[in-house]
N, C-alpha and C positions, 0 to 999 in steps of 0.2 A: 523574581523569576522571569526566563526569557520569555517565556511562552506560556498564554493562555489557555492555547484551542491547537490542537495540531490533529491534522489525519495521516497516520502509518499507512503507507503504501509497503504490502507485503507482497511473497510471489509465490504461487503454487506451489512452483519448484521448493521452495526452501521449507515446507510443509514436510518434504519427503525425510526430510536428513539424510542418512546415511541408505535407506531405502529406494528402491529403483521406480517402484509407485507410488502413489498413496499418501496417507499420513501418519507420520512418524507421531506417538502418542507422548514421546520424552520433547518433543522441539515445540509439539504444540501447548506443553504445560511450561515451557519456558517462557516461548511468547504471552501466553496468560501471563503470568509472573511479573515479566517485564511491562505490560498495560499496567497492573494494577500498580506496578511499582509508582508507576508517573498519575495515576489516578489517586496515589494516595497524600502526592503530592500538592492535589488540587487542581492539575491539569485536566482540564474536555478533553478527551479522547474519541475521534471517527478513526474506523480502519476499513481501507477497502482492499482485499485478497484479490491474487488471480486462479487462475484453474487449472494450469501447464501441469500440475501432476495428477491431473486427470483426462482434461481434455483439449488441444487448442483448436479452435476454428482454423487457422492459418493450415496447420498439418493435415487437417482432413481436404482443403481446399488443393492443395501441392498434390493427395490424391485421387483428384476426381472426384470429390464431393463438392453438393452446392454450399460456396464460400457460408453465403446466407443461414443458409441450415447450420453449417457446421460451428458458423460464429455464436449460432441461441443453444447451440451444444455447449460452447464455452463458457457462456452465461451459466446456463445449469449447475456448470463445474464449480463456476468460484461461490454458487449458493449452498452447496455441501461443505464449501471450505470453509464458509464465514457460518454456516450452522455448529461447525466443528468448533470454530473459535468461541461464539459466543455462547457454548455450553460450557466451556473450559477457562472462561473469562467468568462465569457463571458460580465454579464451580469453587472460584479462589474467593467466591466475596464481595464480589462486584458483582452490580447489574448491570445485565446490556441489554441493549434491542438490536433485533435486525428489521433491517429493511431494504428493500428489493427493487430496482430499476427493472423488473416486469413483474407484471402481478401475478404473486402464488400463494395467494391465500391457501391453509390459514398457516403455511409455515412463517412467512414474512408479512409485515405491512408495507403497502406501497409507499415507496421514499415520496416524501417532500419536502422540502427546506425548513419551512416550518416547524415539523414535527420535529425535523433531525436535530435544528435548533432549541426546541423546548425540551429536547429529552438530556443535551446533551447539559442545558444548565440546570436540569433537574436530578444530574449525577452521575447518569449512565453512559455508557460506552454505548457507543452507536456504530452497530458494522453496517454496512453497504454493500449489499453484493447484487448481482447480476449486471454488473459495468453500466453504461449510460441507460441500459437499455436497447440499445441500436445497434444492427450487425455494424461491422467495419468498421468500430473502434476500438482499440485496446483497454485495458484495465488500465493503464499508464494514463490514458485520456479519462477515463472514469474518475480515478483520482484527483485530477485537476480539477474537474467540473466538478466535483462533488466538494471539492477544498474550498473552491470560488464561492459554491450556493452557501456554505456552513459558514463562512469568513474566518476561514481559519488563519491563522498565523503563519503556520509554516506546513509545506509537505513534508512528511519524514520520511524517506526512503531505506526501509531496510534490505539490506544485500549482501551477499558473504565476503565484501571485499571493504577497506576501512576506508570509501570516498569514491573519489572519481581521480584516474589516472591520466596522464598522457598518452597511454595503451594497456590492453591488457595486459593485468599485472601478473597474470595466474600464467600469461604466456612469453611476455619480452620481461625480465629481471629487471632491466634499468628503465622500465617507466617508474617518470615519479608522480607521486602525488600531489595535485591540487589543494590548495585551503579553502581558496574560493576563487569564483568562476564566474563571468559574467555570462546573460544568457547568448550574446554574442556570439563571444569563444566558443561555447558549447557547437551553436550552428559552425562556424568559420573550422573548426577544426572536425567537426563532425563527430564530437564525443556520444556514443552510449549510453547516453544519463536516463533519458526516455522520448519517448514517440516524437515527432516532431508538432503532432497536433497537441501534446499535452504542453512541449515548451512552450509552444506560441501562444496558449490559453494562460499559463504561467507570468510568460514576460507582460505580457498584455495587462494583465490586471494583478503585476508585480508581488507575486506573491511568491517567496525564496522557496527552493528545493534545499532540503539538508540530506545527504545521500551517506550511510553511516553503515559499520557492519552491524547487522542485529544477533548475529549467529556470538557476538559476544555476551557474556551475560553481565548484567549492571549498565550495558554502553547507555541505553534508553535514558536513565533513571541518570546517569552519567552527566548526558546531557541539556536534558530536565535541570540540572543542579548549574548547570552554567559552563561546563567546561567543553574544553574546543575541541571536538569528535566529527570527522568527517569532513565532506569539502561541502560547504555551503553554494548555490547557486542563484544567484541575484542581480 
């Protein structure tokens, strides 16, 4: 098997499905589905969610809210989304824990390396939510930090498109797809893959981005099994 230990970087947004809020309760038993698929394969599984279909700091900041305030808003958000997951990761068969980059006892325990390490080789799926911790960084940076502390193997990026393109695909027809990308490219060409502080955290302590659509079902488990899904970033 290729992989170990991977942490699924998920997005609020794609929680919604077909929905204009919230969470869709059919995408989020699919996602379940798809964790367990690769956890029964013997893969460690971390996922850390964002909170866009709930709440972003950035959007309340663009209106005259304090950035600050509205970033421990977003925090908040992605701790209902990863509560949501790991009820529904819970609910297939798996055990998970959550644990939380600020302390909100007794929903979550406070993240630490350690723990996230001992639980994650004692079986369970281990969510992460509330991002670093710290206003003014993305879920995208949380992921990395959080891949780096756990040593994981690979990011896995799920998102409704099948990789990383030359442009968006949903909007220019003739971009084409990437297989793999160095973290260079990414910068020089200025690709969308994620935050610039999560690349640089990435390249730095070389750890691959696999960016893959999730919204398909099997791709996870697809991948897990060896085959070539998505653009890899290394």
């Amino acid at each position: 098997m290729k992989y170990n230990r991977i942490l699924l970087k998920l997005s609020g947004e794609a929680l919604m499905g077909d929905q204009q809020y919230g969470i869709d309760p059919k995408r989020l038993a699919m996602y379940a589905a798809e964790v367990k698929s690769a956890v029964d394969k013997g893969v460690e599984v971390a996922i850390v969610i964002g909170g866009g279909n709930i709440f972003r700091g950035m959007q309340g900041a663009t209106k005259g809210m304090d950035r600050v305030q509205g970033d421990y808003m977003g925090m908040l958000a992605t701790v209902i989304n990863s509560m949501a997951i790991q009820a529904e990761i819970e609910k297939s068969g798996v055990p998970a824990k959550l644990l939380s980059g600020i302390a909100i006892d007794p929903i979550a325990e406070s993240m630490s390396r350690r723990k996230a390490i001992d639980y994650l080789k004692q079986g369970y799926v281990v969510v992460i939510a509330a991002g670093t911790g710290n206003p003014f960084f993305t879920t995208d940076s949380a992921a990395a930090l959080r891949a780096v502390e756990i040593q994981a193997d690979v990011i896995m990026k799920g998102t409704r498109v099948d990789g990383i393109y030359t442009a968006d695909p949903e909007k220019d027809k003739t971009a084409t797809r990437f297989e793999t990308i160095t973290f260079a490219e990414v910068y020089e060409k200025q690709l969308n893959v994620m935050d610039l502080t999560a690349i640089t955290l990435c390249q730095e302590n070389k750890l691959p981005i696999l960016v893959f659509n999730m919204n398909i079902e099997g791709n996870l488990q697809r991948i897990i099994e060896g085959e070539n899904i998505g653009t890899v970033v290394a």
